[in-house]
LOMITOR-191134 format. One line per field, with one value per residue: residue number from 1; residue in three letters; y, x, z of N, C-alpha, C in turn. Coordinates in nm, 2 decimals. Atoms other than C-alpha are relative to their C-alpha. Last residue first. Example, Ala and Ser with C-alpha at 12.3 -4.5 7.8 and 13.67 -1.06 7.14 Angstrom:
BEGIN
k <- 2 1
r <- SER ALA
ny <- -0.11 -0.12
nx <- -0.09 0.09
nz <- 0.00 0.00
cay <- -0.11 -0.45
cax <- 1.37 1.23
caz <- 0.71 0.78
cy <- 0.11 0.12
cx <- -0.08 0.09
cz <- 0.08 0.00
//
This chain:
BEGIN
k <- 227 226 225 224 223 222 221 220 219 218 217 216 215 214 213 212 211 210 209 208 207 206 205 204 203 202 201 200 199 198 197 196 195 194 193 192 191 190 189 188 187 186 185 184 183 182 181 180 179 178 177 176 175 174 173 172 171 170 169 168 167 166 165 164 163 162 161 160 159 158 157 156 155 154 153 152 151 150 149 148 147 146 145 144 143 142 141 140 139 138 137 136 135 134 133 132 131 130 129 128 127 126 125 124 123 122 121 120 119 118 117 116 115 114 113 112 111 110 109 108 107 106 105 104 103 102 101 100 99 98 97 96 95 94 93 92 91 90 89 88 87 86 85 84 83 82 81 80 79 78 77 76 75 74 73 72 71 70 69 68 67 66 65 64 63 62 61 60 59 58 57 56 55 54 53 52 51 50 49 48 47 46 45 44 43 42 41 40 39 38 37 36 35 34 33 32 31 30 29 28 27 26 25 24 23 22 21 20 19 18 17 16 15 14 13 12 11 10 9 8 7 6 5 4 3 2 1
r <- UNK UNK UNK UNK UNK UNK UNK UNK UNK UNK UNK UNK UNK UNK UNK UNK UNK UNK UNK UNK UNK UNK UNK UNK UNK UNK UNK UNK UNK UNK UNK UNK UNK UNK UNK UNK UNK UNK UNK UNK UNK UNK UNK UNK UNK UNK UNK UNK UNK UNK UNK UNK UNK UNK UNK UNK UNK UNK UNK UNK UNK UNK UNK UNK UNK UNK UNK UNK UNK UNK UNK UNK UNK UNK UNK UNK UNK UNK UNK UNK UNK UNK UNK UNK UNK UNK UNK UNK UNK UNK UNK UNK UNK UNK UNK UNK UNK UNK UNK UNK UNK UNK UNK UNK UNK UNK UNK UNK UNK UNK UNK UNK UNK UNK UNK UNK UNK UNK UNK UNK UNK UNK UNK UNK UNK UNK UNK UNK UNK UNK UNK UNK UNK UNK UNK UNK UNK UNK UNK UNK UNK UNK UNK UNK UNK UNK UNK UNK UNK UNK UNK UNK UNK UNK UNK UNK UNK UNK UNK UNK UNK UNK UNK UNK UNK UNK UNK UNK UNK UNK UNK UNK UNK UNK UNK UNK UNK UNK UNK UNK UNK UNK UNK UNK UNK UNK UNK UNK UNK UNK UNK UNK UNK UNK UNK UNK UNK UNK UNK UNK UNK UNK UNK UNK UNK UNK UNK UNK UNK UNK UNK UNK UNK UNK UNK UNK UNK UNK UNK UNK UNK UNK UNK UNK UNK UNK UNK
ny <- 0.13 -0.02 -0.01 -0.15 -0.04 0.10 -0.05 0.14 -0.01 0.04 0.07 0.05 0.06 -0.09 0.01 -0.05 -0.08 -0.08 -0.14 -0.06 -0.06 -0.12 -0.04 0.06 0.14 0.08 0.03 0.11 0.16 0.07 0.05 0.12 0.12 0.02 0.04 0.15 0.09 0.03 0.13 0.08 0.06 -0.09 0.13 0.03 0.04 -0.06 0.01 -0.13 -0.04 -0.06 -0.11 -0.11 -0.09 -0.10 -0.13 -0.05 -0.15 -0.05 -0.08 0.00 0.09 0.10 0.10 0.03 0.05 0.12 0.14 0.00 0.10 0.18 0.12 0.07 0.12 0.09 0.15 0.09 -0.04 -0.15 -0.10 -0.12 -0.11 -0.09 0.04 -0.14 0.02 -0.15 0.00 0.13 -0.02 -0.02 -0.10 -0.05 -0.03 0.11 0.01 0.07 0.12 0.08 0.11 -0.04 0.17 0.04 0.00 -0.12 -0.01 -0.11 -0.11 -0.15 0.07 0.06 -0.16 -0.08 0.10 0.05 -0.10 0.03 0.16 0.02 -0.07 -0.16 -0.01 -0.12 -0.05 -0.19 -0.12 -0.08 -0.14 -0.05 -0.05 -0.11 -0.01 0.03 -0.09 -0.14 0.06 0.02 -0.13 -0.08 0.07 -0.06 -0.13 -0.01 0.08 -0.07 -0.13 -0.01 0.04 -0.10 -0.09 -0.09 -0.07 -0.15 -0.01 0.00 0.14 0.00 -0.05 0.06 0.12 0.02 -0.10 0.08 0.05 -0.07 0.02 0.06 0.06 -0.15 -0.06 -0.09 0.03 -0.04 0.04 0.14 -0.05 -0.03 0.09 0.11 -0.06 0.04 0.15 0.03 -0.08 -0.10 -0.11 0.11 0.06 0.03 0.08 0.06 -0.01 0.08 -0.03 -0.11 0.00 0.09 -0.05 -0.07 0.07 0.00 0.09 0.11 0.14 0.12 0.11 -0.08 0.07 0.01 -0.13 -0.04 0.03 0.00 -0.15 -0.02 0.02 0.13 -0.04 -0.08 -0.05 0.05 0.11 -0.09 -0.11 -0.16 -0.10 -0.13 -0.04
nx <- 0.02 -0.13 -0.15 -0.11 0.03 -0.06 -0.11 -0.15 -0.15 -0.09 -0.14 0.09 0.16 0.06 0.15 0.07 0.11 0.10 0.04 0.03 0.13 0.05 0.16 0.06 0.11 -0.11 -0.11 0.04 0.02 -0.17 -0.09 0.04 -0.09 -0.14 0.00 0.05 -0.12 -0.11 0.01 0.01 -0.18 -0.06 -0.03 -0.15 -0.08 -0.10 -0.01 0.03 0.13 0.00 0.09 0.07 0.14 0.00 0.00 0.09 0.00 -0.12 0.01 -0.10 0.09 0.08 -0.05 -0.01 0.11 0.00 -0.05 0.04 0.12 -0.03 -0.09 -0.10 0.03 -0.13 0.08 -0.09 -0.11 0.05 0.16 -0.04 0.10 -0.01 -0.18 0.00 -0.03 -0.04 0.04 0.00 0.00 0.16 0.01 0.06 -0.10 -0.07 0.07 -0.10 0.06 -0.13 -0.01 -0.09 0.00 -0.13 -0.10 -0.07 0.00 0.09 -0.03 -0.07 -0.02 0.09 0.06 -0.05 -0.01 0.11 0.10 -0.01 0.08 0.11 0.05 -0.02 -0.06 0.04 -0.12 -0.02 -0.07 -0.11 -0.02 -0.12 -0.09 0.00 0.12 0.01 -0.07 0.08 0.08 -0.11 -0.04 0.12 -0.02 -0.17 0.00 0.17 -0.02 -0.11 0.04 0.08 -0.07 -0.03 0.06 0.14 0.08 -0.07 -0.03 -0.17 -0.01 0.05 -0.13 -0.09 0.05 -0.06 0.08 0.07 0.10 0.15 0.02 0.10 0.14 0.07 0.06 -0.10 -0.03 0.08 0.15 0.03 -0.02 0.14 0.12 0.01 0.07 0.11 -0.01 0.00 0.09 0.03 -0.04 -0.04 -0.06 -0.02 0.11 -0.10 -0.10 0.06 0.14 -0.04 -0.06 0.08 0.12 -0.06 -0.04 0.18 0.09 0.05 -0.07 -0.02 0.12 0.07 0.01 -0.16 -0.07 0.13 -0.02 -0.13 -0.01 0.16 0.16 0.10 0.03 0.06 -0.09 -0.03 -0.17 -0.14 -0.09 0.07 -0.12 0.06 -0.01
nz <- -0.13 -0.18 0.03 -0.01 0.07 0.14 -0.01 0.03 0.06 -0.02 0.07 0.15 -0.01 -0.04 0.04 -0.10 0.05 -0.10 0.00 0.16 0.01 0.03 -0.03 0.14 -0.04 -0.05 0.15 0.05 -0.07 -0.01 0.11 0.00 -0.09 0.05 0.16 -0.05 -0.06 0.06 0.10 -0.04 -0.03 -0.14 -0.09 0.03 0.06 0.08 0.13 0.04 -0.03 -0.01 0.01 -0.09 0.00 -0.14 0.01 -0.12 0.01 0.08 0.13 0.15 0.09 -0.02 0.01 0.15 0.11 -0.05 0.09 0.11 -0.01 -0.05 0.09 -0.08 0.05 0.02 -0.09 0.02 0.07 0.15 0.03 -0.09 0.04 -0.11 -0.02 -0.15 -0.18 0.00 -0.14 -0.08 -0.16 -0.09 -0.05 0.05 0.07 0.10 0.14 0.00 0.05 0.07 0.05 0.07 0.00 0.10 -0.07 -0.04 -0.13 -0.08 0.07 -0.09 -0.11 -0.09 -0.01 -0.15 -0.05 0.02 -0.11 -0.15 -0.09 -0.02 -0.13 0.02 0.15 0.01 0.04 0.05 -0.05 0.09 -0.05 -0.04 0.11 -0.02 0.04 0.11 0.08 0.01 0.12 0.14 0.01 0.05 0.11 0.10 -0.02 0.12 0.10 0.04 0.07 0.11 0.11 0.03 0.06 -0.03 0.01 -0.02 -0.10 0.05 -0.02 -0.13 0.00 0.06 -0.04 -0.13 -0.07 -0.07 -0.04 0.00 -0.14 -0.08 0.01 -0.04 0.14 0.01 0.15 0.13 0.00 0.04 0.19 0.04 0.02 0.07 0.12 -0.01 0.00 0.09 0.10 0.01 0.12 0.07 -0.02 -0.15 -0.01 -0.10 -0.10 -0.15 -0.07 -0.07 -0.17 -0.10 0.01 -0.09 -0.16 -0.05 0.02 -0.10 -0.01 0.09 0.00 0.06 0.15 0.08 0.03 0.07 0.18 0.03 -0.04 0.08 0.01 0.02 0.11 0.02 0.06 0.09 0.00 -0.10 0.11 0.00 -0.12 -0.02 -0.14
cay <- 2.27 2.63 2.62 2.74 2.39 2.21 2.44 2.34 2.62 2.55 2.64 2.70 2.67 2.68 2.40 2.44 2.15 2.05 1.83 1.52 1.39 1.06 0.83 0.64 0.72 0.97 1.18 1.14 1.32 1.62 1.64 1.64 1.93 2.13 2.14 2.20 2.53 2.63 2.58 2.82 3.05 3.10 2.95 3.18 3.17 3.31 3.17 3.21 2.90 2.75 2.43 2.17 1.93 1.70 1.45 1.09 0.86 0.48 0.38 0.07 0.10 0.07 0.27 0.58 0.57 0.56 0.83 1.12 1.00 1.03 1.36 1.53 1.84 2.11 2.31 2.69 3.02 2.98 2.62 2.33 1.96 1.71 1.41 1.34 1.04 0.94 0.57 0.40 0.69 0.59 0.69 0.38 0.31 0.35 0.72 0.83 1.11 1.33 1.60 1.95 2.05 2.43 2.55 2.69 2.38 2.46 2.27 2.04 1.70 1.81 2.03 1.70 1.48 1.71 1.95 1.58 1.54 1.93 1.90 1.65 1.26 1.14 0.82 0.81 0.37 0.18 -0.05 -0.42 -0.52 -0.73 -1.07 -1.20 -0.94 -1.09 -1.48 -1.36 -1.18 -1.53 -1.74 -1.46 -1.56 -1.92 -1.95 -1.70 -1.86 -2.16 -2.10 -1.95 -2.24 -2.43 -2.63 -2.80 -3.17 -3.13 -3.15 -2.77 -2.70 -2.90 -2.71 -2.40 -2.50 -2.64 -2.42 -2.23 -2.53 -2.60 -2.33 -2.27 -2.63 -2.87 -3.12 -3.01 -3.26 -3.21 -2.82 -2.94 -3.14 -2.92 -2.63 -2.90 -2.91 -2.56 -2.50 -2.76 -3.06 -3.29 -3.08 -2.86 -2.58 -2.22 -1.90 -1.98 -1.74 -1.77 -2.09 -2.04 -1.86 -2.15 -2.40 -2.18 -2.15 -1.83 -1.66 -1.45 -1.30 -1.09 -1.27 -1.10 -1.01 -1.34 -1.52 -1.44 -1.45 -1.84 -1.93 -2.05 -1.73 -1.75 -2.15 -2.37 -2.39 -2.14 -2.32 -2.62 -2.96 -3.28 -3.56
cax <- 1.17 1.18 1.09 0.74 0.58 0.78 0.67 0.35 0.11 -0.31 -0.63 -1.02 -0.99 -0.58 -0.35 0.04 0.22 0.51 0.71 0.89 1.03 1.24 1.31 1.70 1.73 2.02 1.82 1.51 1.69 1.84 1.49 1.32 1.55 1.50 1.12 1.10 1.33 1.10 0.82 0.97 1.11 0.71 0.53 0.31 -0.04 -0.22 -0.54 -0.54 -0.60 -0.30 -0.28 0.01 0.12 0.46 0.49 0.65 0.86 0.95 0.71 0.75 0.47 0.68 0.98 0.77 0.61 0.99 1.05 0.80 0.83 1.21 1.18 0.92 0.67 0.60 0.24 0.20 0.00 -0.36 -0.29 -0.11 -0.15 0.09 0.24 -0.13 -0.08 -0.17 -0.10 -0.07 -0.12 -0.01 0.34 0.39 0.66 0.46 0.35 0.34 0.14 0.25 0.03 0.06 -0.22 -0.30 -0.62 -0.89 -0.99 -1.12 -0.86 -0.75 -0.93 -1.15 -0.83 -0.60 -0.69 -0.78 -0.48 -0.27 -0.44 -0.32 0.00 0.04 0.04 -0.11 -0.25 -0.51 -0.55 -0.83 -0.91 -0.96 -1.32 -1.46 -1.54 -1.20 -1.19 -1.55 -1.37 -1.06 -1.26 -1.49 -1.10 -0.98 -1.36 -1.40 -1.02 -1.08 -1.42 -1.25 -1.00 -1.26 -1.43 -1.19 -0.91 -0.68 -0.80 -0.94 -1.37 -1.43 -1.30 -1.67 -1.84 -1.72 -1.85 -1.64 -1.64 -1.39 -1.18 -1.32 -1.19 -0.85 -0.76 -0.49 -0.77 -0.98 -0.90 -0.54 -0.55 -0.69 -0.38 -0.16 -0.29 -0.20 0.16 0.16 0.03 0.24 0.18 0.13 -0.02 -0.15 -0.16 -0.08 -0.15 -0.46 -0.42 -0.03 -0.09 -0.33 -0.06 0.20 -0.02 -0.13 0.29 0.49 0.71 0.45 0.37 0.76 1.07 1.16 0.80 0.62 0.91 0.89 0.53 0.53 0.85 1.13 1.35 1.38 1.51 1.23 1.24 0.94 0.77 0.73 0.94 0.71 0.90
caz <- -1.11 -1.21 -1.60 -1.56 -1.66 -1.44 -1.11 -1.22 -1.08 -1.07 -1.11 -0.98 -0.58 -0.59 -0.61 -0.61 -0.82 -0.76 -1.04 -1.16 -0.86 -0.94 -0.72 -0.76 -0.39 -0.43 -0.72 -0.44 -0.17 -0.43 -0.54 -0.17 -0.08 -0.42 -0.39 0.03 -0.09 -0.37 -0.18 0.11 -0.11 -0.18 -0.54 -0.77 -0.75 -0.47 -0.38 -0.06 -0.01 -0.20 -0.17 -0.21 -0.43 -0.48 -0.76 -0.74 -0.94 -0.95 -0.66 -0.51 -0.27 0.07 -0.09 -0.18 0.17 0.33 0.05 0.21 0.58 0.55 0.38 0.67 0.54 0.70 0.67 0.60 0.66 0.66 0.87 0.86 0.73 0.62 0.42 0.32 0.09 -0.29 -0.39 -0.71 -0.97 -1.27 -1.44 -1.63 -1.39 -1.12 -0.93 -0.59 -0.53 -0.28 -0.07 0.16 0.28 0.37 0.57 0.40 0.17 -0.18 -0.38 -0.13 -0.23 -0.54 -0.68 -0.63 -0.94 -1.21 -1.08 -1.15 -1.46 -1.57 -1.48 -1.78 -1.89 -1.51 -1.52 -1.27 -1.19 -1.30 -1.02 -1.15 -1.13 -0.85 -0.86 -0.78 -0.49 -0.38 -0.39 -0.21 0.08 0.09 0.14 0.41 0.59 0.53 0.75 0.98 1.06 1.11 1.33 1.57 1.57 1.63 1.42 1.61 1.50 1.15 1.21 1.26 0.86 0.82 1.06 0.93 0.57 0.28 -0.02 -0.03 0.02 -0.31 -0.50 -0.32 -0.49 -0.29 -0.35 -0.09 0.17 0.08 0.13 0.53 0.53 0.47 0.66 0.96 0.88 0.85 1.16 1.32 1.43 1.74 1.96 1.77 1.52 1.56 1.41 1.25 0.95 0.92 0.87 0.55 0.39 0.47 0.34 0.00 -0.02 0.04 -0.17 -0.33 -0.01 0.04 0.07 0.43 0.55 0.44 0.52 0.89 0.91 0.74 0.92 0.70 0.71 1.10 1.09 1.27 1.62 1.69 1.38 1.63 1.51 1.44 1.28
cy <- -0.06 -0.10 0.02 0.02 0.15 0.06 -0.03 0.06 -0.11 0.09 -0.02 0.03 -0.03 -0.03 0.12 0.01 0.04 0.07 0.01 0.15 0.10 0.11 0.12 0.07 -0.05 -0.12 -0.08 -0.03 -0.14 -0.16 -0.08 -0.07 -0.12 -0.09 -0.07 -0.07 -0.15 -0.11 -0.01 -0.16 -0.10 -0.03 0.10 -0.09 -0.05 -0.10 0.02 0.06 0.15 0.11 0.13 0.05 0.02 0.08 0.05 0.16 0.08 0.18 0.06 0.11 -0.01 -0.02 -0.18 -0.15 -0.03 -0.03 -0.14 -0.17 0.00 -0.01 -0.09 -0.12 -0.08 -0.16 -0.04 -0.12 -0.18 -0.05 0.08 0.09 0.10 0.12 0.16 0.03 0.15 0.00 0.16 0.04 -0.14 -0.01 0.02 0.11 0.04 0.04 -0.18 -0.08 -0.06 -0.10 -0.07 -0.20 0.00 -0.17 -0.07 0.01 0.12 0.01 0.15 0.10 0.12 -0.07 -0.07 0.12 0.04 -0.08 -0.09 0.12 0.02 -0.12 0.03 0.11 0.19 0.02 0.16 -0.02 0.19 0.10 0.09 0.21 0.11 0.08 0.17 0.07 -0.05 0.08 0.14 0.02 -0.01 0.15 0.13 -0.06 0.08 0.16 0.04 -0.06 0.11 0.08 0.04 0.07 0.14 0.10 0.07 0.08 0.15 0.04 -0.04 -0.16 -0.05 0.01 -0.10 -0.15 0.05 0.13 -0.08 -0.04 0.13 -0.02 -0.05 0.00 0.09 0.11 0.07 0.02 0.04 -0.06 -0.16 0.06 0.05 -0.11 -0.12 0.05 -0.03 -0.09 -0.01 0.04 0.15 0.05 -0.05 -0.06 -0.06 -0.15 -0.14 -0.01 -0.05 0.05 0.17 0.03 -0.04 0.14 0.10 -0.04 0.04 -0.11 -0.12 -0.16 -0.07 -0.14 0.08 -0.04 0.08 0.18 0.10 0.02 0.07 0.19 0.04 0.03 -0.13 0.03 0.14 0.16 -0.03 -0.07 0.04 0.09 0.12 0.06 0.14
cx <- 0.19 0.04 0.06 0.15 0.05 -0.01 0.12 0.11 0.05 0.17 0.12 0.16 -0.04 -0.16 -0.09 -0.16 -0.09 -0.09 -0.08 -0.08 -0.03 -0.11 -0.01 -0.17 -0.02 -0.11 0.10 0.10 -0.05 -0.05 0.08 0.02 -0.07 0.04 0.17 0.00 -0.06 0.13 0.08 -0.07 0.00 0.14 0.12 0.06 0.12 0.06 0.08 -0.02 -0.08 -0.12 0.04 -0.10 -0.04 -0.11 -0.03 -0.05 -0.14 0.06 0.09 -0.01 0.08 -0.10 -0.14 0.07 0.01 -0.17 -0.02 0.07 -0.03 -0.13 -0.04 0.08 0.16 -0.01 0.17 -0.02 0.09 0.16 0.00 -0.11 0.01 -0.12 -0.04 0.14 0.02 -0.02 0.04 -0.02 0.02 0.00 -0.17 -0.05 -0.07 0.07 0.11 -0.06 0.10 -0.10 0.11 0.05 0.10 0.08 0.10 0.05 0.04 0.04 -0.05 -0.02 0.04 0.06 -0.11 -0.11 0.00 -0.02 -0.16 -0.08 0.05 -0.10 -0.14 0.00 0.01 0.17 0.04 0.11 0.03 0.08 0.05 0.00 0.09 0.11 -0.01 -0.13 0.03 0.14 -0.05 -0.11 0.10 0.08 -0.17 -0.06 0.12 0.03 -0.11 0.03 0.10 -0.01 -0.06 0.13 0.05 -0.09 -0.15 -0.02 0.08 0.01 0.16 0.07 0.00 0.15 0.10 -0.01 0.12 -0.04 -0.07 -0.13 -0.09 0.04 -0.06 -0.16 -0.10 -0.09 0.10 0.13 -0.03 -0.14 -0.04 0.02 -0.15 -0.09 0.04 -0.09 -0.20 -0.04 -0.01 -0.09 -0.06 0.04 0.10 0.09 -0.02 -0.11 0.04 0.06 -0.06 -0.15 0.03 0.06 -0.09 -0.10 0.03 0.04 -0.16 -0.14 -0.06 0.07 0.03 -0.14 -0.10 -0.02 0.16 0.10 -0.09 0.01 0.15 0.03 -0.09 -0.16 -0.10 -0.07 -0.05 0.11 0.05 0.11 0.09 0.06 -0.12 0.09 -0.05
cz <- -0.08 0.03 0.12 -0.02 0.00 -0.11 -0.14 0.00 0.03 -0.06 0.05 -0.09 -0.19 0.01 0.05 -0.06 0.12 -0.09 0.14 0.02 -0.11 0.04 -0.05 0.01 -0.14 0.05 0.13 -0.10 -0.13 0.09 0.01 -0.14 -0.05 0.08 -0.01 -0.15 0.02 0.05 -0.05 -0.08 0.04 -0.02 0.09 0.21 -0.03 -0.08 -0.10 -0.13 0.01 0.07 0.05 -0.04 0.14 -0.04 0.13 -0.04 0.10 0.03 -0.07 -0.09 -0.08 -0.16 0.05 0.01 -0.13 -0.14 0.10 -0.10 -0.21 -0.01 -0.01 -0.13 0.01 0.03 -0.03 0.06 -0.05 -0.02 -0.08 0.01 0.13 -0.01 0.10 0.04 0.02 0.17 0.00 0.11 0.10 0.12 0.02 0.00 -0.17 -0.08 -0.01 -0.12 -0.08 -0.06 -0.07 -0.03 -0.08 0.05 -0.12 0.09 0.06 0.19 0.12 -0.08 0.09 0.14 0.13 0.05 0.17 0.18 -0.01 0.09 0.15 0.08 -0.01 0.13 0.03 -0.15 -0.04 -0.11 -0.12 0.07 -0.15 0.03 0.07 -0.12 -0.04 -0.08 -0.17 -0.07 -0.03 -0.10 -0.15 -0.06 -0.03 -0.13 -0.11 0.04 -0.16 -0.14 -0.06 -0.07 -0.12 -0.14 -0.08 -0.08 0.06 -0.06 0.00 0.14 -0.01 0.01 0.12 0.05 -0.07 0.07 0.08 0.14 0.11 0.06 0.05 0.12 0.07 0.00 0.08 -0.11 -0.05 -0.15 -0.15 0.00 -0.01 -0.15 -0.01 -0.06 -0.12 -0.14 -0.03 -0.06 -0.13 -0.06 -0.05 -0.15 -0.02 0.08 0.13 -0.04 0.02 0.07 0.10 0.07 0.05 0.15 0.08 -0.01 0.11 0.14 0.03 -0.09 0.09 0.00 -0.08 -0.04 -0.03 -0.15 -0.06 -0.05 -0.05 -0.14 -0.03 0.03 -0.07 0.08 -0.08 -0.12 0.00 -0.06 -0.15 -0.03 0.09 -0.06 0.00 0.04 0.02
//
């Protein structure tokens, strides 16, 4: 019996589930449905990604392969379906094709001024980054968290650990520039140091160091014995 997702349990739809369970929990079918929104009449979206997997054999591969035209011929699939359809499956085939990313691992204060100088070494205004590390302690994602001018830039907690909670990251470092090229670290690093500690030792999220970037070196708060 046909029921419309709207009527189906919240943690059952396709979008729903996707962002409560997370993508893994979802089927090829329900995947698919979330790409054509909606089927027809007569059955749902899911219902329908069903049966166009059944054509091809329940096998990614070869629904790859059938055209637009083809996908065109499954009642409540248009055009526009389609192309959505041959389009998500082409962006799979190219990331299969595509070698894995090496991620930075960073083993010292040094890799992370390797890693940061060429982004804010030379700038001459003041930036103030986060790189958000795994549990291998490789980079996974580095983010902006703010940008000021000669003298200073503030930087917002909740945006620093919401971003650490969206990529999973275990641990995290802190970096700035220095543009003037001074060296040592202000009251004001120190203090934005100690508040975003004490936040990450009550989030389980370690921060393992600040590091201020100049045009041709660096200070690790870690490596000085302040952090």
């Amino acid at each position: 019996m046909y029921t419309p997702i709207n009527q189906w349990a919240e943690d059952d739809r396709p979008r729903e589930k996707f962002l409560l369970k997370g993508k893994s929990a979802l089927s090829d079918s329900e995947l698919l449905a979330i790409l054509i929104s909606s089927g027809s009449r007569n059955e749902s979206a899911v219902q329908l990604c069903q049966r166009i997997l059944a054509l091809a054999n329940n096998n990614l591969n070869q629904l790859g392969k059938l055209s637009v035209q083809q996908l065109m011929e499954f009642k409540g699939i248009g055009e526009a379906k389609a192309i959505s359809i041959a389009a998500a499956l082409e962006l799979g085939r190219r990331r299969r094709n595509e070698e894995a990313v090496e991620l930075d691992k960073i083993t010292s204060s040094k890799a992370v001024f390797q890693i940061m100088q060429p982004i804010i070494g030379e700038l001459l205004h003041e930036e103030f980054w986060v790189l958000y590390l795994n549990n291998s302690n490789k980079v996974i994602h580095k983010a902006q968290l703010s940008k000021g001018g000669m003298t200073g830039t503030v930087v917002d907690t909740r945006i620093v650990f919401k971003i650490a909670l969206e990529y999973n990251a275990i641990s995290l470092i802190l970096t700035h520039n220095h543009p003037s090229g001074k060296m040592l670290a202000s009251e004001s690093d120190k203090e934005i140091t100690r508040k975003l500690k004490l936040a990450g030792k009550q989030m389980d999220i370690s921060v393992l160091d600040h590091i201020i970037i100049t045009e041709s070196s660096y200070y690790s708060f870690a490596d000085e014995g302040i952090f």
